[in-house]
N, C-alpha and C positions, 0 to 999 in steps of 0.2 A: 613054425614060429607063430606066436599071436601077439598081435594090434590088440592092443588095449582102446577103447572107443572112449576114453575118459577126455582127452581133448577135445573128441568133437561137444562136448555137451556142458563147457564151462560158462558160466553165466549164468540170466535169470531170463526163464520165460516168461512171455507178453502176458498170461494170465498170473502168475504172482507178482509182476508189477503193477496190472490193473486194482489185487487185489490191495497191497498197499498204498495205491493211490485213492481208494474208495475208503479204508480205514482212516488216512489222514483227513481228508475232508469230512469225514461223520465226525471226528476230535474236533477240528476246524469250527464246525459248526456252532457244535456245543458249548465250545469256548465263546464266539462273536453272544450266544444267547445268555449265557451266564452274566459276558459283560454288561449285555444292554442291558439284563433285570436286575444287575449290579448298583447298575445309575440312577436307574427308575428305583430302586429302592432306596438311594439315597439322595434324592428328589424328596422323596416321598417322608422322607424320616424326617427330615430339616422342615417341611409344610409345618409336621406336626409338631416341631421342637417348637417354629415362631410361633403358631395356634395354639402352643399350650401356655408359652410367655407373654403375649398377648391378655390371655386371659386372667392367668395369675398378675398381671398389671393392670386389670379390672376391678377385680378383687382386691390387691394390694391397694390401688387409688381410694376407694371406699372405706377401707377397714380403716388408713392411718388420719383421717381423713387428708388428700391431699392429689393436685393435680399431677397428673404422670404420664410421661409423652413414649413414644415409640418412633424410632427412627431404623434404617437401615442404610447405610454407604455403600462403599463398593465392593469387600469382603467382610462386612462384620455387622451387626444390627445394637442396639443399646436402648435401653430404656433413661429417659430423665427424670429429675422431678423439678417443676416450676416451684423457684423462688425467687420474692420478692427481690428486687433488684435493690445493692446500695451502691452508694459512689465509687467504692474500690471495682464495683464488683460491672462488667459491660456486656454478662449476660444473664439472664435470666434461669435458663436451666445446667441444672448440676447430673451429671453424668453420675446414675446410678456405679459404684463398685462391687455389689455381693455376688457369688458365686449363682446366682441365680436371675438374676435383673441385669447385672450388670454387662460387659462386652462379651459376644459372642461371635467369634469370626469362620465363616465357611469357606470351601474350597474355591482358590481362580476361578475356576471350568464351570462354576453355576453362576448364573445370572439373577438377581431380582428387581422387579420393579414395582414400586408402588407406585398406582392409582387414585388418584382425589378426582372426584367427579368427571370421570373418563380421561383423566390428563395424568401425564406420569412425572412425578413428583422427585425432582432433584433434591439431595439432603442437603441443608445446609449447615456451617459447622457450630456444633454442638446444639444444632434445634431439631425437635422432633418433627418428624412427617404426620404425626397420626397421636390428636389431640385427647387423653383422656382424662373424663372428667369423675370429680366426687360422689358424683352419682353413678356413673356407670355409664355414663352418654361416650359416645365415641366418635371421632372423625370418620363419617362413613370414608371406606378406602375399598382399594382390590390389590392383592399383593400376588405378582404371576412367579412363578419358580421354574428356574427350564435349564438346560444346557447354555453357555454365552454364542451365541450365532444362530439357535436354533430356536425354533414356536415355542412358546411355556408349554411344561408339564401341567403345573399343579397352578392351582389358585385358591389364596385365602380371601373370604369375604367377610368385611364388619360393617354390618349396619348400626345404622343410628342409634340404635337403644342398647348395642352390647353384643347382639346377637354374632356369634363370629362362625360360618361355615366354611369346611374346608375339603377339596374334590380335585378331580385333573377337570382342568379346561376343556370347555363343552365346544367353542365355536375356537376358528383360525381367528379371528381379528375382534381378541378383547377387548 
């Protein structure tokens, strides 16, 4: 008579379990890196979206000739333009609408803040944070870009004359 030895040997040995637990953690991995350059890249895409709206709000101010503010709230940023105040009217700036100037709103999960001479600059409703002028002069600002709860990523800088540069945050306490 023969015993078949196929019961003794039902299961999975300690080496192909090890090996499928080394495969998911290498997936694992890849996946956590993916996401974080997922964020960091769209960090990094939004810097350049405000730095390029910014700018064309440079330009724009110049060309029509005409004063034109930049503001950012809590998801969304907007360009103005300064006008003359009349009696109906109890503010002064008119909230650009085009496809391009107009309201732009980013996700919950990112945080921005702007800076006016080291101070972080609450928006208030329907005024710009960040004054530009006919000439191209600007409210010197710093605008930091990050995760909400965590150090900024990225930081936009406009100086006084126009100049606007944009980079990740060089020191922890901008």
């Amino acid at each position: 008579m023969i015993i078949s030895n196929k019961a003794k040997y039902q299961g999975y040995t300690l080496i192909e379990i090890l090996i499928v637990m080394i495969i998911i953690s290498i997936v694992g991995t890849a996946s956590v890196m993916l996401i974080s350059r997922n964020k960091n890249t769209r960090l990094e895409s939004l810097a350049k979206q405000i730095t390029n709206i910014i700018s064309l709000t440079e330009e724009q101010a110049m060309l029509q000739p005409a004063v034109l503010g930049f503001s950012v709230s809590q998801n969304s940023f907007q360009v103005y333009q300064y006008q003359e105040p009349t009696r109906e009217q109890e503010n002064a700036w008119l909230a650009l609408s085009d496809s391009v100037l107009g309201k732009h709103s980013f996700p919950t999960s990112i945080a921005i803040t702007v800076k006016i001479q080291g101070e972080a600059v609450e928006p208030k409703k329907n005024q710009p944070q960040i004054i530009i002028s006919t000439n191209g002069d600007i409210t010197p600002f710093v605008i930091l870009i990050g995760e909400k709860g965590k150090t900024p990523r990225y930081q936009i800088t406009g100086e006084e004359n126009g100049t606007l540069t944009q980079g990740v945050v060089k020191d922890e306490n901008p």
